[in-house]
C-alpha positions as CSV (number, residue, x, y, z in Angstrom):
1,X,0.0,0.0,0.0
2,X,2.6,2.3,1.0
3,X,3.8,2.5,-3.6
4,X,-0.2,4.0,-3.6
5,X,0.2,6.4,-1.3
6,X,2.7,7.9,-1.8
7,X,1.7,8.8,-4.9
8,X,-1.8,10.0,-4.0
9,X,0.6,12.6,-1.9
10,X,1.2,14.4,-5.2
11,X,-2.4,14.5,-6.4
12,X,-5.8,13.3,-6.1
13,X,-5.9,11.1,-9.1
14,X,-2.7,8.9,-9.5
15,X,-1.9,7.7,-13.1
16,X,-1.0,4.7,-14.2
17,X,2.1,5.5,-15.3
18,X,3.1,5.6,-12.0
19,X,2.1,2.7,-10.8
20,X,3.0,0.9,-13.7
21,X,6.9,2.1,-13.2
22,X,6.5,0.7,-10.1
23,X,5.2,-2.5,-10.6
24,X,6.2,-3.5,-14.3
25,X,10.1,-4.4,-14.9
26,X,12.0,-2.2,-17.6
27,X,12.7,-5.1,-19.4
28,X,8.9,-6.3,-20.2
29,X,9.0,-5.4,-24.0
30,X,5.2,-4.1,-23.4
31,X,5.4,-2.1,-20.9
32,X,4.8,1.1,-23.2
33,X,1.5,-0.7,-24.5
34,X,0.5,-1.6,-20.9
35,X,1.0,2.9,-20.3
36,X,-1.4,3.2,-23.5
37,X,-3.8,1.3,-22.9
38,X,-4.2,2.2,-19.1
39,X,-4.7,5.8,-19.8
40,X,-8.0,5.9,-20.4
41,X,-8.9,3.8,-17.2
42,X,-6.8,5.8,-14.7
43,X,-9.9,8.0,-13.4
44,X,-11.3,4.8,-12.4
45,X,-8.4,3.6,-10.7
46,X,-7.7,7.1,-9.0
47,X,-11.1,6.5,-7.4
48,X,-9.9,3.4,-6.2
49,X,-6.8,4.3,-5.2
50,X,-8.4,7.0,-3.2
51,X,-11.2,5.0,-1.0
52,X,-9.3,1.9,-1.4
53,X,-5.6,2.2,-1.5
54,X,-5.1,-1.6,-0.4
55,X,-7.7,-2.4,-3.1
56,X,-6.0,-0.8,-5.8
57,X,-1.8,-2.0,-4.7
58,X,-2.9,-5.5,-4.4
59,X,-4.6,-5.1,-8.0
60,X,-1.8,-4.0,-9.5
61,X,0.6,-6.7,-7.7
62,X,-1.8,-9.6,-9.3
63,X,-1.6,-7.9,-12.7
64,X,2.4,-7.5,-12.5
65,X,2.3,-11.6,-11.7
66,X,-0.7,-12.5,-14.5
67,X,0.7,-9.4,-17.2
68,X,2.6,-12.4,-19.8
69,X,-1.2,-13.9,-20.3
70,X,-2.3,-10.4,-21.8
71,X,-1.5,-10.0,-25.5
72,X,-0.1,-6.5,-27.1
73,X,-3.1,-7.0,-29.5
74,X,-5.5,-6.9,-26.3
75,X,-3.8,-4.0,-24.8
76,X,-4.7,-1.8,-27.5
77,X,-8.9,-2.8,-27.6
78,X,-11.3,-0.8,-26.3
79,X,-12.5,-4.2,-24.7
80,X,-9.7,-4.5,-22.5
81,X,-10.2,-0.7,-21.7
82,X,-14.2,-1.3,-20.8
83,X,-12.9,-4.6,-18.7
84,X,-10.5,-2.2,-16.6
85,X,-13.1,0.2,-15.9
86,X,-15.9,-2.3,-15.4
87,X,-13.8,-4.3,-12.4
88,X,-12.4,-0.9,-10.7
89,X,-16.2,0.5,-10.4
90,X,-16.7,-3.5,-8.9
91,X,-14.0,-3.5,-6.7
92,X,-15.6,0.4,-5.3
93,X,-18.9,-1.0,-5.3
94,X,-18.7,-4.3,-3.5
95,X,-18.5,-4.8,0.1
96,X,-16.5,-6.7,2.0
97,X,-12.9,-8.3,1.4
98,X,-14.1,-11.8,0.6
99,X,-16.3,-10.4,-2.0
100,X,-13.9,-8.6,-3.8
101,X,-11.3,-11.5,-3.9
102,X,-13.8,-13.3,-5.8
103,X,-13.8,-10.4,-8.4
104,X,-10.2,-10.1,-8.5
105,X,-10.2,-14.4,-9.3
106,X,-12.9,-13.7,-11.8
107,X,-10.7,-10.8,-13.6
108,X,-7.6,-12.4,-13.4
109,X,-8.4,-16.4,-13.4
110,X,-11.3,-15.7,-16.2
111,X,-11.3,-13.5,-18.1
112,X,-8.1,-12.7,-18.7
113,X,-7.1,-16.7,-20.4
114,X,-10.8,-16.6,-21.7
115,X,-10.6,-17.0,-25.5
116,X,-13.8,-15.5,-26.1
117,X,-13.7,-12.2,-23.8
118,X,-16.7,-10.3,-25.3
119,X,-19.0,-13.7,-24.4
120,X,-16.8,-13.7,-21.3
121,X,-19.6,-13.2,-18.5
122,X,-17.8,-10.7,-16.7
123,X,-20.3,-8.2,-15.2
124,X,-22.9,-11.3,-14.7
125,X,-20.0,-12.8,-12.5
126,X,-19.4,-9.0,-10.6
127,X,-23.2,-8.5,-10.0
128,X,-23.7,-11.8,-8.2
129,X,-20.5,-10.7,-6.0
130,X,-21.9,-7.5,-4.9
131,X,-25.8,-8.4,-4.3
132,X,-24.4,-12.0,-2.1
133,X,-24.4,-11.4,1.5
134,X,-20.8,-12.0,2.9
135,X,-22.3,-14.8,4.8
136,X,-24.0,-16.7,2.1
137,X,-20.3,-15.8,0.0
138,X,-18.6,-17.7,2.6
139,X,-21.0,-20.8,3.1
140,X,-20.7,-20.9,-0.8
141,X,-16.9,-21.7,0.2
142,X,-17.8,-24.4,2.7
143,X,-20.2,-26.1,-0.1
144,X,-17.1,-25.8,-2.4
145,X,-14.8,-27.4,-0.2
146,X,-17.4,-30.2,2.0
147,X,-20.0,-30.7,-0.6
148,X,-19.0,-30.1,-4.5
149,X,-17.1,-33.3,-4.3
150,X,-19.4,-35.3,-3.7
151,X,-21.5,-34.3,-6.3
152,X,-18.9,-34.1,-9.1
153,X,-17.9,-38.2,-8.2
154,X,-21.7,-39.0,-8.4
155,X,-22.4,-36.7,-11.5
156,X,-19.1,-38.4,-13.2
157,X,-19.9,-41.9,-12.0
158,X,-23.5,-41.3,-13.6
159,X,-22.1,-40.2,-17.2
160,X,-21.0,-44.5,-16.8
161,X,-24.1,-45.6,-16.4
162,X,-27.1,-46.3,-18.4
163,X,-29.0,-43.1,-19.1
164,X,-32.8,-42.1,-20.0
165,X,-34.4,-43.2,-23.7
166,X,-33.2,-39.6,-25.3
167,X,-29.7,-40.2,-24.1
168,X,-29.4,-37.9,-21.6
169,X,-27.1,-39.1,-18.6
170,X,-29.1,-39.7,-14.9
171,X,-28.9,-37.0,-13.0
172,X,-27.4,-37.2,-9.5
173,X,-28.6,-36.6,-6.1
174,X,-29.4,-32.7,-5.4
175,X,-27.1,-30.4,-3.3
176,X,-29.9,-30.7,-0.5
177,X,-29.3,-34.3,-0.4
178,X,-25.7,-34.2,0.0
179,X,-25.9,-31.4,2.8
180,X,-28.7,-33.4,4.6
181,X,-26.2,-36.1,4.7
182,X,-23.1,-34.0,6.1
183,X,-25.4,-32.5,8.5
184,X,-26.8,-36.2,10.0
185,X,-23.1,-37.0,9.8
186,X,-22.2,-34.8,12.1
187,X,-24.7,-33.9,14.5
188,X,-27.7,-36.6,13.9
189,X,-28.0,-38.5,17.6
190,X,-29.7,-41.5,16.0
191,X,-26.7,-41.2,13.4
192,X,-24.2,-44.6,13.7
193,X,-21.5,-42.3,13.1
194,X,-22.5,-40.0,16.1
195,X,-22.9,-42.9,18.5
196,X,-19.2,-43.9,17.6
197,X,-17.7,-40.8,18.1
198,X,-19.5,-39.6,21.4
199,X,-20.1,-43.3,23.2
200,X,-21.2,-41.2,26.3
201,X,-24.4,-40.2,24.1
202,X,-27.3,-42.3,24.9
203,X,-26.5,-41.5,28.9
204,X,-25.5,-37.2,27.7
205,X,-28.9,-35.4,27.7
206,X,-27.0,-32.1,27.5
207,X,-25.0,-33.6,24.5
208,X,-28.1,-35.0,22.6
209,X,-29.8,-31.6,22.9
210,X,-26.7,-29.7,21.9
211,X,-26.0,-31.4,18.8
212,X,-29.8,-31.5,18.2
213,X,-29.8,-27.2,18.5
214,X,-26.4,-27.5,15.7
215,X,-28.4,-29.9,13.7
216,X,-31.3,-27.4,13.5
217,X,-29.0,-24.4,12.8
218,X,-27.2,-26.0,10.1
219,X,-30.4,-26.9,8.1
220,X,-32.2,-23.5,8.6
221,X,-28.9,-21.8,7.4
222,X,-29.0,-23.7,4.5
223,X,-32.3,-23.1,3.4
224,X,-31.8,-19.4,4.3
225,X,-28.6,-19.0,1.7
226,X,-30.8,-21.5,-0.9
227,X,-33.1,-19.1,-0.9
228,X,-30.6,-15.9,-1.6
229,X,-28.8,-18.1,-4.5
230,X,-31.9,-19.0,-6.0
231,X,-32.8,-15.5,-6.4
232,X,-29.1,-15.1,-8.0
233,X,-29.0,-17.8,-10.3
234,X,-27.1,-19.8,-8.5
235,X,-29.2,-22.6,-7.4
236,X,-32.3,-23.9,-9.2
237,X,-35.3,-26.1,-7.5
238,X,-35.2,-29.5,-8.8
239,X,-38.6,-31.1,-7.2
240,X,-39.0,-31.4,-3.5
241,X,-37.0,-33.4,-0.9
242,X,-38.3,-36.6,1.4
243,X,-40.2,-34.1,4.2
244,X,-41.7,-31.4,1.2
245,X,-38.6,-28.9,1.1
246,X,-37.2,-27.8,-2.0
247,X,-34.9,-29.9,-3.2
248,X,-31.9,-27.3,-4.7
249,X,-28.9,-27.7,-7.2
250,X,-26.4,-25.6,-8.8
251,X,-27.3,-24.2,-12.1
252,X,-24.5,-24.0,-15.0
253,X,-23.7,-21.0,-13.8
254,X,-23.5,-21.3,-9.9
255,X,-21.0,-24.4,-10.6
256,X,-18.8,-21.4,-12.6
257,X,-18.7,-19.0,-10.0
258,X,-17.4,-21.6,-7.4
259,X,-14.6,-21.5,-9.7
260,X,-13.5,-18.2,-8.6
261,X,-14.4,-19.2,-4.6
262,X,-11.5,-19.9,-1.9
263,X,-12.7,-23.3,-0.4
């Protein structure tokens, strides 16, 4: 932070060539192209150099590591430009650090390899970021990391087997299910897995009725953030589950934005 500001000491507004001195080598051949193309974004920037200093040095860090995967020919587009401008106003806009990591990822881990950057979904992905809630963000992380593997094996292990009359491969179990198994797994008192790992349990009222209380907050926050990612796109109702719930999924496009998700 401290390359920032200092130079917001010598104006409002910092420009890119600045910043770029500091954080591009002399020897990068396109450094002069990456000072071109930055000039019409550096308003942007200055306005997130100014409210978010930390924002806008750890920015210009990532692009320093990811600037090889950006192509002279891409430097000079007015795409690039609008992409720039599009992901500072993001980064100013959305709350919360979590939230914009996931924008940076997108930026960086998306669209800059995508092939196809005008059909790259980029202000789709930044929307979703800033309407989420921090906590339903971060519970998106857990279901990354607990639950997503689970239902890649069984969506995999169904392309093998034998699929409906029009072709189409059986689909597998819903992301409700696998949660509802996690949960009894690890707070269900009539659970065999629960009996083996508290063996004071059946004589432990105070136990039974503690896990009981976590098994109760787990499900209602899940059906609390369904509910949010629904409404984003990022989970779809597939039926009901075995007590009348909704029975919810990711769509195409929730299983993308996990990519860009710590776990």
């Amino acid at each position: 932070m401290k390359y920032v500001k200092s130079i917001l000491q010598h104006g409002v507004i910092p420009t890119f060539d600045s910043l770029i001195d500091v954080f591009i080598p002399d020897t990068d051949p396109n450094k002069p192209y990456y000072k071109i193309a930055w000039n019409a974004t550096k308003g942007a920037f200055g306005f997130l150099a100014e409210y978010m200093p930390e924002e806008a040095e750890d920015f210009m860090q990532q692009f320093g590591v990811n600037r090889k995967k950006i192509t002279k020919e891409l430097f000079a587009s007015r795409e690039f430009e609008q992409s720039l401008i599009i992901t500072f106003d993001a980064l100013i806009r959305t709350r919360g650090e979590y939230k914009r990591k996931i924008i940076k990822r997108a930026f960086f881990k998306g669209y800059i390899p995508s092939k196809e950057k005008k059909l790259f979904e980029l202000e789709r992905l930044y929307i979703t970021s800033q309407n989420i809630s921090i906590d339903a963000a971060e519970y998106l992380g857990f279901l990354k990391k607990e639950i997503l593997p689970l239902y890649v094996a069984e969506l995999e292990q169904k392309q093998h087997q034998p699929k409906y009359r029009d072709g189409r491969p059986l689909s597998p179990n819903t992301i409700s299910y696998f949660v509802a198994n996690w949960i009894n797994k690890q707070f269900d008192i009539s659970d065999e897995n629960i009996k083996e790992i508290y063996s004071e349990l059946d004589n432990d009222e105070t136990l039974q009725k503690g896990l009981s209380k976590k098994k109760l907050y787990y499900e209602d926050k899940f059906e609390e953030h369904s509910s949010e990612y629904t409404s984003l796109g990022i989970f779809k109702t597939t039926g009901t589950t075995f007590n009348g719930k909704p029975a919810y999924t990711f769509t195409e496009f929730g299983l993308r934005y996990l990519n860009y998700l710590e776990a």
